[in-house]
RODO-2510 file (C-alpha; in nm, 4 decimals, decimal comma):
residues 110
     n   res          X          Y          Z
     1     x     0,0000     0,0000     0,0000
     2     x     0,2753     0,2388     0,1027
     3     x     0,4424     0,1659    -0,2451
     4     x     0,1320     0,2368    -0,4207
     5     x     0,0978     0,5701    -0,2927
     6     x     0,4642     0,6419    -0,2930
     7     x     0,4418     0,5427    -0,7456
     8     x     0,1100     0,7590    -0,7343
     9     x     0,2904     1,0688    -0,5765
    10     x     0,5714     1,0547    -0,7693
    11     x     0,3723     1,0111    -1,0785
    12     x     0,1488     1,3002    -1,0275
    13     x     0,4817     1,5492    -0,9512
    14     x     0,6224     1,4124    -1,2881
    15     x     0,3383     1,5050    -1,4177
    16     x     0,3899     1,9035    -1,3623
    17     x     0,7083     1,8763    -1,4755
    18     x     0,5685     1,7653    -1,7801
    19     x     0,3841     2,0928    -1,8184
    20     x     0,6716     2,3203    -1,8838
    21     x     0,8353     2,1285    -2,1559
    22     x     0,7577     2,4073    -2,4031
    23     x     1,0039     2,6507    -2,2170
    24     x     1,3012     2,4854    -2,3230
    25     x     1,1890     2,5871    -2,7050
    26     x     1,2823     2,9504    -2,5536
    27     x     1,6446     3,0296    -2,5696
    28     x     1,8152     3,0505    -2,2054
    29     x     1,8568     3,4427    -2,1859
    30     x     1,4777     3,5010    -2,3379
    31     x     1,3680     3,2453    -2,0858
    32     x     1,5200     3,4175    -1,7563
    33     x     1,3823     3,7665    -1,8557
    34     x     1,0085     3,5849    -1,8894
    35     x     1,1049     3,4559    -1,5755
    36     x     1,2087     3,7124    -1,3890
    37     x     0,9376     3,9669    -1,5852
    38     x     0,7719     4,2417    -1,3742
    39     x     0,5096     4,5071    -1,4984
    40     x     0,7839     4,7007    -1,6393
    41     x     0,9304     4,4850    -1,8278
    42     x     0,6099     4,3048    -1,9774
    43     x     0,5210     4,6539    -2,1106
    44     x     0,8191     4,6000    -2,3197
    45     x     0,8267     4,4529    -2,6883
    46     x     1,0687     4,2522    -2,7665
    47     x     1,1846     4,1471    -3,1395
    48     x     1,2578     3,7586    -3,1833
    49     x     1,3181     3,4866    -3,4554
    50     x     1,0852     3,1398    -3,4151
    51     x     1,1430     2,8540    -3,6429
    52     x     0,8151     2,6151    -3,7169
    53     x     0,8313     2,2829    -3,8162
    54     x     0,7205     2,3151    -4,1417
    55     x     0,6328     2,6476    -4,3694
    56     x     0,3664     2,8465    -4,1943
    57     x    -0,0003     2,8000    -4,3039
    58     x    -0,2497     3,0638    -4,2778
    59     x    -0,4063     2,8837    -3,9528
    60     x    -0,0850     2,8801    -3,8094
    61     x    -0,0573     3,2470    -3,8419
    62     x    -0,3912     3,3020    -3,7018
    63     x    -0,2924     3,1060    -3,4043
    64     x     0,0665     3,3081    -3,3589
    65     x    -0,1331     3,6408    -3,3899
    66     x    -0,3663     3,5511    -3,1397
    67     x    -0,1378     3,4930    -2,8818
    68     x    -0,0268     3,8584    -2,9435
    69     x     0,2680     3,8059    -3,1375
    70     x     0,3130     4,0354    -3,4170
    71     x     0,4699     3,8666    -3,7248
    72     x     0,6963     4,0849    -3,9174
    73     x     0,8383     3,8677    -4,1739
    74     x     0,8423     3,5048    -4,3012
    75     x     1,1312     3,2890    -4,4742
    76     x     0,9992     2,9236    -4,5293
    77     x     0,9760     2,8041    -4,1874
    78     x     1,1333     3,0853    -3,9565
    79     x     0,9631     3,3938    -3,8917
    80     x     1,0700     3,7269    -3,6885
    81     x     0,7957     3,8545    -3,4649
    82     x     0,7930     4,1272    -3,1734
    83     x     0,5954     4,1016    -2,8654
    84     x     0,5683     4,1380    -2,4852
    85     x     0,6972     3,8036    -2,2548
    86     x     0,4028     3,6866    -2,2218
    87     x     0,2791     3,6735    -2,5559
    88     x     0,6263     3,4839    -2,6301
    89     x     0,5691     3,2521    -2,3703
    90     x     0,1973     3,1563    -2,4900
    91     x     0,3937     3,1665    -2,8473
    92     x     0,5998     2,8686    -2,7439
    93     x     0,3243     2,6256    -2,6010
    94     x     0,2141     2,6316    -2,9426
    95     x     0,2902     2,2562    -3,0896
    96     x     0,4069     2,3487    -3,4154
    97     x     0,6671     2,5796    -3,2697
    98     x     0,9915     2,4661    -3,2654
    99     x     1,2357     2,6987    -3,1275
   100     x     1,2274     3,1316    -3,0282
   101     x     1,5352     3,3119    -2,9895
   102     x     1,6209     3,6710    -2,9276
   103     x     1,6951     3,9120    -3,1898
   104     x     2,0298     4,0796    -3,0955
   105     x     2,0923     4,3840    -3,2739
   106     x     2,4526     4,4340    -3,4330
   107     x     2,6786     4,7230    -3,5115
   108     x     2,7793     4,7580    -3,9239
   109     x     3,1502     4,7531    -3,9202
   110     x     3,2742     5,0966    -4,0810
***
């Protein structure tokens, strides 16, 4: 009996884990700043590249944009976006989404 409940307990916390897979499809540095967000910060757009699994259909889209993402352009199957954390952490419980990095901006050599 002790067992039993012991399998059932562990199960269930496994469970949870299970929950937050999706956050590992956010790049480290993205993923502590959704983390550690406040109301300041989640006022804050931030630009980002995704990659889908396959090129994006027009249902796809629709999903991406309701999550408050704002698709800027499109190159097969990665597409840059802008948004607040939140809206790129509902982005990235989305099953077709593979991967969202942060745009870093770069300096032209003169």
């Amino acid at each position: 009996m002790f067992r039993l409940l012991f399998m059932l307990v562990i199960l269930i916390s496994g469970c949870g884990t299970m929950n937050n897979d999706y956050q590992y499809k956010i790049d480290p540095i993205l993923r502590a700043e959704i983390n550690n967000s406040d109301e300041i910060s989640d006022s804050v757009e931030y630009n980002f590249l995704a990659k889908v699994k396959e090129q994006i259909t027009d249902l796809e889209r629709k999903k991406i944009e309701e999550t408050g993402i704002k698709i800027e352009s499109v190159i097969k199957n990665i597409f840059t976006g802008k948004g607040r954390l939140k809206s790129i952490n509902e982005l990235a419980k989305l099953d077709f989404i593979i991967a969202i990095e942060k745009s870093n901006e770069n300096e032209l050599f003169e």
